[in-house]
C-alpha positions in Angstrom: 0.0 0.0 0.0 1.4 3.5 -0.8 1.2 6.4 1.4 1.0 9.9 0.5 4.2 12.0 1.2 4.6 14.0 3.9 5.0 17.2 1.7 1.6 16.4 0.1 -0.2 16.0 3.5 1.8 19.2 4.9 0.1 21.0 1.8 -3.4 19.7 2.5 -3.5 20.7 5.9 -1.6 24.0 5.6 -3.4 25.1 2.0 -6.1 27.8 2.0 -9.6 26.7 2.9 -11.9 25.6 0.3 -14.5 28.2 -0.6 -17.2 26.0 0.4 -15.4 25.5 4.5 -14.6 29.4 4.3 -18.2 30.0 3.4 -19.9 27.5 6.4 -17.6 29.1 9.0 -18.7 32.6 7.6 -22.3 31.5 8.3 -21.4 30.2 11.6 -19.6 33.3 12.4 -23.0 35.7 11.6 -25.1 33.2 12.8 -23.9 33.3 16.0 -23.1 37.3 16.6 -26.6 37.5 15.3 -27.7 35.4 18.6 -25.3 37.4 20.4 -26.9 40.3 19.1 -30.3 39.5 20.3 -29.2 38.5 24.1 -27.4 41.5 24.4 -30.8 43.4 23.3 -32.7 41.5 25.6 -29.9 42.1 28.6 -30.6 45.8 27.3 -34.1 46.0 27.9 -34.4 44.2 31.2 -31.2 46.3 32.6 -32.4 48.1 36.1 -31.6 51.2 35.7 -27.9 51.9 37.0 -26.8 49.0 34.8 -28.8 50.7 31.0 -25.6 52.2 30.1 -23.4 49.2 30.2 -26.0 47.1 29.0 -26.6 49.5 26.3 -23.0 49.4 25.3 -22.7 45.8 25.0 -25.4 45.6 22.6 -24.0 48.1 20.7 -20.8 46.5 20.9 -22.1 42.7 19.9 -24.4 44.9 17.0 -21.1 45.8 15.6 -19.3 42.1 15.9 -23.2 41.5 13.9 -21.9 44.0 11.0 -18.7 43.2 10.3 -19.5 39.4 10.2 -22.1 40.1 7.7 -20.0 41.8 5.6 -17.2 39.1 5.8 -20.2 36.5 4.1 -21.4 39.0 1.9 -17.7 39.3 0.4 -17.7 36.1 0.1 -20.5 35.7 -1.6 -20.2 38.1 -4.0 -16.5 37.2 -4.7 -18.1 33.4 -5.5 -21.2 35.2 -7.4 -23.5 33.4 -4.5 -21.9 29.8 -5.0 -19.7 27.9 -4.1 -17.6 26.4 -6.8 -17.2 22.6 -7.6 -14.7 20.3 -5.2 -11.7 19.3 -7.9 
């Protein structure tokens, strides 16, 4: 039985992404400073009263990690024209 060379495997592992992996861990990325988002809200709106200010900046702050993790996917889309190209 032959086994691959170490250079080959070295390449594999340290190669870019594929476009489809870079895409799901986009997704994953939004999709969970989107729930971030949304408990921070929450913590927001049921802040007492000395605590509104920090809560408000947290949701500001996990509304901005939101933003910028839907503009990383949305790069990506568009660089792939909303697909993800065929495995070689």
């Amino acid at each position: 039985m032959l086994l691959p060379s170490p250079a080959r495997i070295l390449s594999e592992l340290t190669g870019p992404p594929p476009a489809e992996t870079l895409v799901v861990e986009l997704w994953d990325a939004w999709a969970f400073a989107e729930i971030d988002s949304e408990l921070a809200l929450v913590r927001w709106w049921e802040a007492a009263e000395p605590d509104r200010a920090h809560a408000y900046a947290g949701y500001c702050a996990a509304l901005e990690r939101e933003t910028q993790a839907a503009l990383a996917l949305e790069t990506q889309l568009r660089l792939t024209n909303g697909t993800v190209p065929a495995a070689a």
